[in-house]
C-alpha positions in Angstrom: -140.1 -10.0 -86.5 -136.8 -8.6 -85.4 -133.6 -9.8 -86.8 -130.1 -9.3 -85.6 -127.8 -7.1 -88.0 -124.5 -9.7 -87.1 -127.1 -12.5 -88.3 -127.3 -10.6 -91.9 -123.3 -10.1 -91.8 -121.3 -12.4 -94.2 -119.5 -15.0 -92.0 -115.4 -15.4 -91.6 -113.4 -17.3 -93.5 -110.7 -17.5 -91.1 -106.8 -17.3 -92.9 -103.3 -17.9 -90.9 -102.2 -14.8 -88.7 -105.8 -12.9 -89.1 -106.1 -10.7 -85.8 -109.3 -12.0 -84.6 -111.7 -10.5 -81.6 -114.1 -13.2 -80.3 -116.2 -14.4 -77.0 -115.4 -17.6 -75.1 -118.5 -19.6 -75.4 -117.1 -22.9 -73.9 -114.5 -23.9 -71.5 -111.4 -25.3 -73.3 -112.3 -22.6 -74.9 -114.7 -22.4 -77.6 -114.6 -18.9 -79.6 -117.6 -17.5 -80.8 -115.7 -15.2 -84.2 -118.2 -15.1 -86.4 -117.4 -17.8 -88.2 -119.5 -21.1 -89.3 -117.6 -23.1 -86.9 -116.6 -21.9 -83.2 -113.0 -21.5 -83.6 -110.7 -22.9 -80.6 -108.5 -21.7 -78.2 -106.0 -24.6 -77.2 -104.2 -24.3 -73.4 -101.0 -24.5 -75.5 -101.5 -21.5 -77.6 -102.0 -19.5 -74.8 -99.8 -17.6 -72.8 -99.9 -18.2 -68.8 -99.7 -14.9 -66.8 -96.1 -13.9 -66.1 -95.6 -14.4 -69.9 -94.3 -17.8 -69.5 -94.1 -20.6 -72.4 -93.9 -23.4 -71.1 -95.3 -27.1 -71.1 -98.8 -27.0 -69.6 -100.0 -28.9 -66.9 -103.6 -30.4 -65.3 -103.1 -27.9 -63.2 -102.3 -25.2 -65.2 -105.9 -25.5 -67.4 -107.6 -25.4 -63.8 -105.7 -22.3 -62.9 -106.9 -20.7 -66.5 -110.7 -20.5 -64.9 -109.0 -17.7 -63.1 -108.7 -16.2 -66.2 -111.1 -16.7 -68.8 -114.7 -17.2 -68.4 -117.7 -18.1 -70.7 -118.9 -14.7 -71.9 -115.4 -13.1 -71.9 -113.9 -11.3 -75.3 -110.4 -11.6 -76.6 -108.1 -10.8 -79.5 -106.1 -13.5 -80.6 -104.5 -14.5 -84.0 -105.2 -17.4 -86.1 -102.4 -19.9 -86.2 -103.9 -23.4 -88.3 -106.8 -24.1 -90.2 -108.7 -27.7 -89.2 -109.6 -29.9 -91.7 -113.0 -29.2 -91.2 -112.8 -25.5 -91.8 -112.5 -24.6 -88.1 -109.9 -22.0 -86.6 -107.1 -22.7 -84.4 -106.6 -19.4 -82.3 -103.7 -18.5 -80.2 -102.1 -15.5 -78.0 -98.8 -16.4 -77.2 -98.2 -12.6 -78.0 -98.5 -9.6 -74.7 -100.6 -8.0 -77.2 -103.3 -10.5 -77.4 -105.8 -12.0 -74.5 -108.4 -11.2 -71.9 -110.4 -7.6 -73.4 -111.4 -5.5 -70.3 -113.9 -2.1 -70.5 -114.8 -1.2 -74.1 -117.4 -1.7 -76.6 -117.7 -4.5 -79.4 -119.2 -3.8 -83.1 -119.7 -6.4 -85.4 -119.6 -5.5 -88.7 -119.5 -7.8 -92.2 -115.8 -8.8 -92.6 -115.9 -7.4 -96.1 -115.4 -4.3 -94.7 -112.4 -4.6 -92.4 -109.3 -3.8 -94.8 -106.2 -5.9 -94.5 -103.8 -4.0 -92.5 -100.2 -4.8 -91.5 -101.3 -4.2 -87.9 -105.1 -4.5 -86.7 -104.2 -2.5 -83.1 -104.7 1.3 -83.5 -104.2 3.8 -80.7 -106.0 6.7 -82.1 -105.0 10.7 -81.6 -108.6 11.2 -79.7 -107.6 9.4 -76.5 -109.0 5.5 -77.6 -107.4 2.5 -79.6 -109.4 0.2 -82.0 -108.8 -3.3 -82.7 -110.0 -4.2 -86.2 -110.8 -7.8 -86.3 -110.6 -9.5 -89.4 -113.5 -11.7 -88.7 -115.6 -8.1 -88.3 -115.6 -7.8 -84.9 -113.9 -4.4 -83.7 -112.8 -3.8 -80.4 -113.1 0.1 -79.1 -111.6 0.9 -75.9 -109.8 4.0 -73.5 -106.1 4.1 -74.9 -103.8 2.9 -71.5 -101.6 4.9 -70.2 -98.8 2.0 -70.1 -98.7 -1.2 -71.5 -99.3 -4.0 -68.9 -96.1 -6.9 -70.1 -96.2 -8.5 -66.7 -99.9 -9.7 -67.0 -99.3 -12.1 -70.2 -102.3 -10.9 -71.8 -105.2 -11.8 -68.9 -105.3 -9.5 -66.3 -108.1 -6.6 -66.7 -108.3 -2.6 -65.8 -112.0 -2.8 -64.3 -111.4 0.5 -62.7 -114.6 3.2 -63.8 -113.9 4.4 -67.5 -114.3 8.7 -67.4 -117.2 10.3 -68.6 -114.6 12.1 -71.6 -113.6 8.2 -72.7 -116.9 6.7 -72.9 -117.8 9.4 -75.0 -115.2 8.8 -77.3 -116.0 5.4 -77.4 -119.2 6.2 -78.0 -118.8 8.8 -81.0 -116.1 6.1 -82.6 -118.7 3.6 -82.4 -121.3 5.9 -84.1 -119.1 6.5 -86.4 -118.2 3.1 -87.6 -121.6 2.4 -88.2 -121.9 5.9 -90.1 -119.3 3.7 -92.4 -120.9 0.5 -92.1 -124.0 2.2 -93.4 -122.2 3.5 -97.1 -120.5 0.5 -97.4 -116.8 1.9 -96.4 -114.0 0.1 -95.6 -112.8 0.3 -92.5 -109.1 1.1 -90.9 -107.6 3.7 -89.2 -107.6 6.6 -91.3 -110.9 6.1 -92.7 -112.6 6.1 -89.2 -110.4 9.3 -88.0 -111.5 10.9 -91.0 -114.9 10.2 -90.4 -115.1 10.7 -86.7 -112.9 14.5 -87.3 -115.9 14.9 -89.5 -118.4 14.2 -86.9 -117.1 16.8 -84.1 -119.3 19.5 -85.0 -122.3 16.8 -84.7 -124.0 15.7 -81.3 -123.0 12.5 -80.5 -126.7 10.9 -80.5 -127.5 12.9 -84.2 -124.5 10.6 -86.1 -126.7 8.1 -87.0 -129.9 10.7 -88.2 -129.2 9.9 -92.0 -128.5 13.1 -93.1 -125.7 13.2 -90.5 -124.7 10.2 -91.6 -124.5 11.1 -95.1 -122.6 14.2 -94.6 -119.8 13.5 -92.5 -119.1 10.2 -94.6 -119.0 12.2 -97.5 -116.7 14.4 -95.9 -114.3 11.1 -94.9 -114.5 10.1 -98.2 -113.3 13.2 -99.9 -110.7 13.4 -97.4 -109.3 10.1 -98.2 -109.4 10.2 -101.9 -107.0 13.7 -101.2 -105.1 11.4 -99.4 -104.4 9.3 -102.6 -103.6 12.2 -104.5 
C-alpha cells in the first residue's frame, strides 16, 4: 500500500494572524491548509489588484476568476476563527496572495517554529515562506517587489537552471530536518543547507548524508546559543 507522508502529518490548528500557505480547492475560495476543515478565503479579505480596499461588488467576485483558480497556492494570514473550528483567511497585505514558480513541502506543523516574520529571503539567492500550518513555500528571491499587483499577478517567466537548484538543494534540506525531527526557521535551514554544499544535491537524502550535515546544523546552532 502506499501512503502519503502529508496524510501522517499532524493537522493545523489554525490561531489569529498564523501566516498560512494553502491551495484554492473551491471557488469562493475554499483553502486546502492542512487543516480538518478547508479554511475560507472571503472576497472581502482580499485585496483587488491595484491594491484597492474597497466595497466589493457582483462584479468584482467575477473579475477574481482572473485571478485565482482551483489548484492555485497562496499565502495568506488567518484573521477569525468559526465556531466550528474553521479558518477565516485573508490577504489584504502586498505581501500575501497568488504564489507563482516554486516548490511546496508539507511538513508536520510541529515543526515550523513561531517566528515574528514567516517570509525569509535567504543569502543563497531564494526566499522561504514558513507556513504555520506546515506548508513551506520555496521560491527564486525577486529582484523587486511587485506593490502595483495587490498580491495576484504571477512571474511565469523560465526559472534559471542556478535557481531551481537552489530550490532544489533547500528542499532537500528541509526534509534532511524533517527527517531528525528539527524545527524549522531560517537559521536552522541556512545552517543545514551551508552544511550540505560540499554534498551532491541528489546524495542529501542518502542517510548518512542526511545525518551528517544535520549534525553539523545542529552544532552550529547550539554555538549560536552560546
Amino acid at each position: 500500500k502506499l501512503f502519503s507522508t502529508a496524510a501522517l502529518s499532524a493537522r493545523y490548528n489554525g490561531e489569529i494572524g498564523d501566516i498560512v500557505v494553502g491551495r484554492i480547492t473551491e471557488k469562493r475560495w475554499k483553502v486546502e491548509t492542512n487543516s480538518r476543515l478547508d479554511s475560507v478565503l472571503l472576497l472581502s479579505s482580499i485585496n483587488l489588484p491595484g491594491g484597492e480596499l474597497r466595497r466589493k461588488s457582483a462584479e468584482d467576485e467575477l473579475a477574481m476568476r482572473d485571478y485565482l483558480q482551483e489548484g492555485d497556492l497562496i499565502s495568506a494570514e488567518v484573521q477569525s476563527i468559526f465556531s466550528d473550528g474553521a479558518v477565516s483567511l485573508h490577504t489584504r497585505s502586498l505581501k500575501y496572495g497568488k504564489l507563482a514558480q516554486g516548490v511546496l513541502v508539507q511538513v508536520s506543523p510541529s515543526l515550523v517554529k513561531r517566528q515574528k516574520t514567516h517570509f525569509h529571503d535567504l543569502p543563497c539567492g531564494a526566499s522561504v515562506i514558513l507556513g504555520n500550518n506546515g506548508f513551506i513555500w520555496i521560491y527564486p528571491t525577486p529582484e523587486q517587489k511587485d506593490d502595483e499587483a495587490g498580491g495576484y499577478t504571477t512571474n511565469l517567466e523560465p526559472v534559471p537552471l542556478s535557481d531551481r537548484e537552489v530550490i532544489s538543494r533547500l528542499r532537500n534540506c528541509i526534509m534532511a530536518l524533517v527527517t531528525h525531527k528539527m524545527m524549522l526557521f531560517d537559521t536552522s535551514i541556512l545552517y543545514c543547507y551551508e552544511a550540505s554544499l560540499p554534498h551532491q544535491i541528489k546524495d542529501i537524502l542518502k542517510p548518512e548524508v542526511t545525518e551528517e550535515i544535520v549534525l553539523e546544523a545542529r552544532q552550529r546552532l547550539l554555538d549560536l546559543e552560546g
